[in-house]
N, C-alpha and C positions, 0 to 999 in steps of 0.2 A: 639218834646219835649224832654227836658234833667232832669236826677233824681233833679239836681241843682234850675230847675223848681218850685221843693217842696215847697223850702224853704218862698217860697212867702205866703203861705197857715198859716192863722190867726192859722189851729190847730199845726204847726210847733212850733209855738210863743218860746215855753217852751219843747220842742223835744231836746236833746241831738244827734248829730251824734257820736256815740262810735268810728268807724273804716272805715276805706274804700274812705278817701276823695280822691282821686286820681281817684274814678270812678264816682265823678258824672257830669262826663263830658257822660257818657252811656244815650241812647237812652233809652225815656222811653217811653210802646207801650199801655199798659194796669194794671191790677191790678186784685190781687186775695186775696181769703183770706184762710189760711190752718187752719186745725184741729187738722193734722197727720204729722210727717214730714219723707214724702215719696216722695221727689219732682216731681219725674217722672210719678206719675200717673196725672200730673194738671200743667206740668210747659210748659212755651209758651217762647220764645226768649222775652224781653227785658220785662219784667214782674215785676211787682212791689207785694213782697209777704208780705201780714198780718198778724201777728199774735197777739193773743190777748193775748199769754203768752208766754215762752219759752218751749225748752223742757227741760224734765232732765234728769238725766246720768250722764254718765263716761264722762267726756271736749271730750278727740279724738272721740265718737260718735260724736259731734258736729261739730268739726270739718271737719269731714267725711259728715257730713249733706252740708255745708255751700262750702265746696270743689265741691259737684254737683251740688249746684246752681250755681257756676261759671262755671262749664262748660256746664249747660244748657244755659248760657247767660242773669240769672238774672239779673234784673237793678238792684235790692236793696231787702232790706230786713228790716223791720217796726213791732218793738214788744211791748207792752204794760208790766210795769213794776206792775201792781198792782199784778199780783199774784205769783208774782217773792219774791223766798225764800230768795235766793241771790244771788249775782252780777253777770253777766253774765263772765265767766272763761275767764281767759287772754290769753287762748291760741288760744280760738274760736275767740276774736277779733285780735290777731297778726295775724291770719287765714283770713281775711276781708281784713284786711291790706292791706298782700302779693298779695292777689287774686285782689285787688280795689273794693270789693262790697262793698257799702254804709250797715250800722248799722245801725238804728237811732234806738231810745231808747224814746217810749212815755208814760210821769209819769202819775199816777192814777188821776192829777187833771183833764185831758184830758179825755172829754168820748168818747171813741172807736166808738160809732155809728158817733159820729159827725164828727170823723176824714174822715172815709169810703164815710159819706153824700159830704163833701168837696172838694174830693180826688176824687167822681164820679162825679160830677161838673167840678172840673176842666180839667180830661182827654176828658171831652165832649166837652169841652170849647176848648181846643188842637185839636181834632180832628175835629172839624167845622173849625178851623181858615184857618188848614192844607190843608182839601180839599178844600177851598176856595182860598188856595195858590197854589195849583197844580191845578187848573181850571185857574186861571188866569195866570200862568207860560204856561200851555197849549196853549191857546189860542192866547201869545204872539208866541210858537213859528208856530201856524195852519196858524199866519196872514203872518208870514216868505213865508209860502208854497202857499198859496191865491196869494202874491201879486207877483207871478211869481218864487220866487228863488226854490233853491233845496237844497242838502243834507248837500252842502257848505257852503251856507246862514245860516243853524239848527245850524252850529259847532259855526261860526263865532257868532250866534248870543247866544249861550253857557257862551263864553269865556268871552263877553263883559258881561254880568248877574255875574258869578262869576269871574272875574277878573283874569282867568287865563289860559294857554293855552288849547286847545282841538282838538281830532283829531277823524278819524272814520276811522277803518282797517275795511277791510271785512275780510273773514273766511279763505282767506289764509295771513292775516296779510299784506295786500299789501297797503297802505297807501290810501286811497278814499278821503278824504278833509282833510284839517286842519287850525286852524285860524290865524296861522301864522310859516314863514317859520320853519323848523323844521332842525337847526342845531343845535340846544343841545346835547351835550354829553351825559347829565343825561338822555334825552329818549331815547338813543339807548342803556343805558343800560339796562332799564324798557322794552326798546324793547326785545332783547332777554332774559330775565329774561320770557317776555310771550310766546316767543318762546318754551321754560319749561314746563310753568303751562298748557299753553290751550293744545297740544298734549295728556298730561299725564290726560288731564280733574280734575286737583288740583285749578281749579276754579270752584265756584259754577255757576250753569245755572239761567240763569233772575236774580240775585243780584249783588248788589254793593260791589267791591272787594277794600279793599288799602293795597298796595303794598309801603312799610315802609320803602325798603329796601334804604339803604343812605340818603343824607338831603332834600331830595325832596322828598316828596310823589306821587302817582302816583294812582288815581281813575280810575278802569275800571268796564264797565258797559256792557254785554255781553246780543247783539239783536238777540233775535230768532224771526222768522217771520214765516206766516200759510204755507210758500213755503218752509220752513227750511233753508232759506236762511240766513246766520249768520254772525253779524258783532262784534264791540267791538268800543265800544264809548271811549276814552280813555280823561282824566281828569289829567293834569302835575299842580296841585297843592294841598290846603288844602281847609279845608271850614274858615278858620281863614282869609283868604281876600278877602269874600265875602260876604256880606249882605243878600245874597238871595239864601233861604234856599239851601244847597249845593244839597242831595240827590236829592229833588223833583225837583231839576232845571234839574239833569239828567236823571230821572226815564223819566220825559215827556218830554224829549229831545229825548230821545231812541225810547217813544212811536210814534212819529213825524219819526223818521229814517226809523222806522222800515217798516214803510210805502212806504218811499224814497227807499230803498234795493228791499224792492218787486216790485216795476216799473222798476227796474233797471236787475231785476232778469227776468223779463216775458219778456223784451227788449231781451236780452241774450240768452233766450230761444227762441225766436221767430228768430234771428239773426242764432240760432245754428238748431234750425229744418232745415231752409233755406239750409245751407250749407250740412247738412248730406244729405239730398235730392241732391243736387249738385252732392256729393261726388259716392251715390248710383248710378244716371245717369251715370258716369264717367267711373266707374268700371263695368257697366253693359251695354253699349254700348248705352243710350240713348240719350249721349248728344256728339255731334261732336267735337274731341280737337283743330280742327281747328278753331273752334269760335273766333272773337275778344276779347281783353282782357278787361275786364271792373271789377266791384268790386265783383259780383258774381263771376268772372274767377281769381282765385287771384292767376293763373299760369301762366308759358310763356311757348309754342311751342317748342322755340329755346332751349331749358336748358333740363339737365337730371334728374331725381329724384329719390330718395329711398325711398317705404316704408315702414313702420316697424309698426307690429302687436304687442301691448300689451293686456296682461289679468290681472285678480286680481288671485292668488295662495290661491286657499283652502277658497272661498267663503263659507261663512255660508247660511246653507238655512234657520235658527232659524232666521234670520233677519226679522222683519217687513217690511212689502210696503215701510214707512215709510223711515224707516233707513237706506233699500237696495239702494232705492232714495239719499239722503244723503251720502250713500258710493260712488254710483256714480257721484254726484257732486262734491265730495271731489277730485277722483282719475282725471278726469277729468280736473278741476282745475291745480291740480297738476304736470299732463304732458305739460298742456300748456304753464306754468309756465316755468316747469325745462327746456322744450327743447326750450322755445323762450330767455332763456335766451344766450340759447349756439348757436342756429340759429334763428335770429329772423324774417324771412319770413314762420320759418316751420307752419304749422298747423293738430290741432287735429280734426278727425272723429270719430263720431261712428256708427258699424254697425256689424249688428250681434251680438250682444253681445261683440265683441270688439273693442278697440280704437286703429286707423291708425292714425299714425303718418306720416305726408308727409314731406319731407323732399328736398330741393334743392343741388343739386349738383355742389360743387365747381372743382371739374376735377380737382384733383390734386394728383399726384403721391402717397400719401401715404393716399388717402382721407378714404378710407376703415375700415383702421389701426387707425385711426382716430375718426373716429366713432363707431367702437366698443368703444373705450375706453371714448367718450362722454355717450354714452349708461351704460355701465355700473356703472359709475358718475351719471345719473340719478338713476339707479335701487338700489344706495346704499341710494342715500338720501330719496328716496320712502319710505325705509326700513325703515329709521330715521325719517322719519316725519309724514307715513300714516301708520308704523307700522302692515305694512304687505307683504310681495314678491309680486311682479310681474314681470311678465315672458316677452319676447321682443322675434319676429322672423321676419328677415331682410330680404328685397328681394336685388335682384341684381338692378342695376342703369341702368335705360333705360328713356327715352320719354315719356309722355302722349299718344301716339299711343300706347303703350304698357302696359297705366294705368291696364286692365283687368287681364294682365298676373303678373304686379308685386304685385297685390292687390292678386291674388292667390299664388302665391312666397311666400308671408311674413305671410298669412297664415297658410300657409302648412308649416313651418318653424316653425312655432308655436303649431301647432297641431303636428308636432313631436316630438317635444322636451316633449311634453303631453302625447305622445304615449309609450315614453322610463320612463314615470312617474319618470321625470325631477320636480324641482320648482326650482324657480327663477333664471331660465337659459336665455340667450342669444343665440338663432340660428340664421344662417345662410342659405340663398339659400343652398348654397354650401352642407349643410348637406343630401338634400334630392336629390341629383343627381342619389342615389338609387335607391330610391325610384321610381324616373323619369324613368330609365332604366327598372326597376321588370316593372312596367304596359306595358311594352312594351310585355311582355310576355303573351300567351294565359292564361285567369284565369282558363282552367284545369288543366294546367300544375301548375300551382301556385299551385292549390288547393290540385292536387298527393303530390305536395313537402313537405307542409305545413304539411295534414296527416300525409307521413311518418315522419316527424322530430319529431313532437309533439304526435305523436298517441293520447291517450285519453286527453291528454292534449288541444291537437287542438280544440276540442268541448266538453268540459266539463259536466258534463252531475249531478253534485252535487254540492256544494259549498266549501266542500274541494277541490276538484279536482280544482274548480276554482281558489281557497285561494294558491291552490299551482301553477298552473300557471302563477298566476300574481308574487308570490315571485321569481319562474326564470328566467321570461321577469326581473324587478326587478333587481337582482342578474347578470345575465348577461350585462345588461345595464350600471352597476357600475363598471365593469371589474372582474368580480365575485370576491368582497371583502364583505368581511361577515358583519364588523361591518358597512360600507357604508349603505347594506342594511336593515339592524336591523335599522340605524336612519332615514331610509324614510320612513318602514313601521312603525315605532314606534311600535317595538316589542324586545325581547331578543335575544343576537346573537344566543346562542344553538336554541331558536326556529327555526331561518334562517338555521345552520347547520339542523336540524334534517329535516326541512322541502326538500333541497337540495340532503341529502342524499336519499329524499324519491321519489325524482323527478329521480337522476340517477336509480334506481333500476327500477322504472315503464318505463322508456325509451331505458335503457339496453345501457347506457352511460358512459365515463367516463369527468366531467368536467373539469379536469385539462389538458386535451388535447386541443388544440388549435384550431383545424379542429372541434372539436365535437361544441365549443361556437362558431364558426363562421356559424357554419350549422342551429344552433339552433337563433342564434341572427338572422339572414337573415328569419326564419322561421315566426318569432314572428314580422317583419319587414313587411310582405308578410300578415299577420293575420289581420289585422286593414284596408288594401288596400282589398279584400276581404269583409270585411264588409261593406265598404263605397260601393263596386258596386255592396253589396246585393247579393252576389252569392252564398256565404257561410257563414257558422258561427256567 
């Protein structure tokens, strides 16, 4: 129902509209009636307000009044003139004007009860017709889904209702159906224009959004589903060339999809258990790489491969089940995405808490050099689009025979880069060839080293002491620059100097020697291998 609606209403007859016709083309939802004019303790979106008088005062208090019913989303505004001293001020109606709230203006031959009795009649009368329109819009499109079609069949059968194009992105905008080819310019402008809004979440969730921007209009309707599985129903015209009701044809078009994304989500799911299990065998030595290749085996014998360890940098653990679910569908999503754009046979795992990226090797001279700089082309638009770091640790290029040891490579590439309390870095094998060597060492020997280098530092035995061991691992890891490590701990440089100062003095050190940071970096290198085989610290 629209304010314009009203006007059909016998107590209209003799109503003056003062101000506002520009809006009654607004959504009308319900009706109330004030006493007070305090609109926020009583106002609703698309609200039709009563009064059986005005108020009085100073004009700009009214103004001031009539300026928050705009921005609560008043449809209008209905005052009874009997007990009006005098005219309603012209500033409060140029104030309607500007804003497009409707005025209407009802004279004392009008009785107020009768208008109210009318006006509850007819919202009733609307709101019967409406669910009887969205039961039957419904059920035209449950007959879509009955008589065999799917998500494609919903859109198509959208377009042809309102006469105009319609399409269905999922949650990374990747196009899922549409009801006819989509080479318009005008939606790939609407296209990244939502590229913008949904990232920055400047759309609202579960409502009808339109998007004004240049001569076409552009209707998006944003599916969330009980898996959190999330789409965007998108709508490339107006409700002006279509006869049947615009919203309600999308609202229960969405309710219909939403349905279709979840069969499509538990498919997915069921597709990706499959493979992480694969993946798990693989690298754990349960499953033979010599198998035939078939669609579970989506690798070949003969070929080389890389893998590469990503995490999320500075997860929150305030996150709900919920949302934590959701981040990882997102990121997920995302690498699959970015990197089969750049390879498209690679494929995403998950395991252990993080996502392996497999990768084919093309054996080519600078393939290495190549890949980093593919890699870090991923980790900037990560940045840009999932709006948060993640970190990558690359193994060296070997065989499936050697699945175990590169799935441990790209890890440990990872978890060092973690250890030097790095974020959103890229390593290397190459980095932990150190590392590979120290273990070679008896863990006594490590462990005398470690002591003397670190004395009480080594095993901290308070929380400063620890607060300050971690700033030197820290500070030395940065090439001991002060303000480097003031912006990774997010703290003040002097704290870092004073903290620094207090480390040389307990260690009986000087750090600006060279030999003292390489004794102590290899120290605190030594410190973390040790904890992993439980022997100390």
């Amino acid at each position: 129902m629209q304010m314009k609606d009203l006007l059909a209403l016998p107590a209209f007859a003799k109503a003056r509209l003062l101000a506002g016709k520009r809006g009654l083309d607004k959504p009308l939802r319900s009706a109330n009636m004030i006493h007070s004019f305090d609109p926020g303790a009583y106002m609703e979106p698309h609200q039709l307000l009563l009064a059986a008088t005005f108020k009085k005062g100073h004009p700009y208090s009214l103004v001031a009044f009539v300026q928050e019913l705009s921005k609560q989303k008043c449809a209008g505004l209905v005052v009874q003139t009997k007990r009006l001293e005098k005219a309603i001020p012209a500033v409060v109606i140029d104030a309607c004007n500007r804003l497009h709230l409707p005025l209407f203006e009802l004279p004392d031959t009008i009785h107020f009860s009768e208008f109210v009795h009318q006006l509850t009649q007819f919202l009733l009368t609307g709101q019967t017709t409406e669910l009887h329109q969205a039961l039957e819009i419904h059920r035209r499109f449950a007959d879509v889904i009955v008589s065999g079609g799917n998500g494609t069949s919903v859109v198509v059968q959208l377009a042809s209702m309102l006469n105009v194009p319609a399409l269905l992105l999922n949650d990374q905008l990747d196009m899922i159906a549409s009801s006819d080819p989509v080479t318009n310019d005008s939606f790939f402008e609407k296209y990244w224009r939502l590229r913008e809004l949904i990232p920055s979440k400047q759309l609202p969730t579960l409502q009808l959004s339109i998007l004004q921007e240049g001569e076409n209009p552009c209707a998006v309707f944003p599916i969330r589903t009980a898996c959190a599985r999330k789409g965007y129903l998108i709508v490339l015209g107006s409700a002006s060339k279509s006869d049947c009701p615009f919203a309600l044809a999308i609202e229960q078009a969405a309710n219909v999809l939403s349905f279709e994304l979840m069969k499509l989500h538990a498919a997915e799911q069921q597709a990706r258990l499959a493979q992480n299990s694969f993946f798990s065998d693989l690298v754990e030595g349960r499953r033979p790489f010599e198998m035939e290749h078939d669609e579970s085996y989506p690798f070949s014998v003969n070929k080389d491969y890389v893998f590469i360890a990503a995490h999320l940098d500075n997860t929150s653990e305030l996150l709900t089940n919920e949302e934590a679910l959701e981040q990882h569908e997102d990121l997920y999503s995302l690498l699959v995405r970015l990197f089969r754009e750049r390879y498209p046979t690679s494929h995403v795992f998950w395991k252990n808490d993080v996502y392996v990226v497999v990768i084919e090797s093309d054996r080519s001279s600078n393939e290495e050099a190549k890949l980093l700089a593919e890699v870090d082309t991923v980790q900037q638009d990560i940045q840009a689009l999932f709006r948060s770091g993640v970190s990558f640790g690359i193994s060296s290029f070997g065989s499936l025979s050697e699945a175990a040891s590169l799935y441990k490579e790209a890890t440990a590439a990872l978890q060092s880069g973690y250890r030097e309390h790095l974020q959103s870095f890229i390593k290397t094998h190459r980095a932990q060839e150190l590392a590979d060597m120290l273990q070679l060492i008896p863990s006594e020997k490590l462990t005398a080293f470690c002591q003397t280098a670190l004395q009480t530092l080594a095993t901290p035995e308070s929380p400063d002491q620890a607060e300050l061991a971690r700033t030197l691992s820290i500070y030395i890891n940065h090439n001991c620059q002060v303000a480097e490590t003031a912006k990774v701990m997010a703290i003040h440089r002097n704290t870092v100097i004073y903290r620094i100062k207090k480390c040389e003095e307990l260690l009986g050190c000087d750090l600006k020697k060279p030999d003292e940071t390489l004794r102590l970096r290899i120290a605190f290198l030594i410190r973390p291998l040790l904890q992993e085989n439980e022997k100390l610290l």
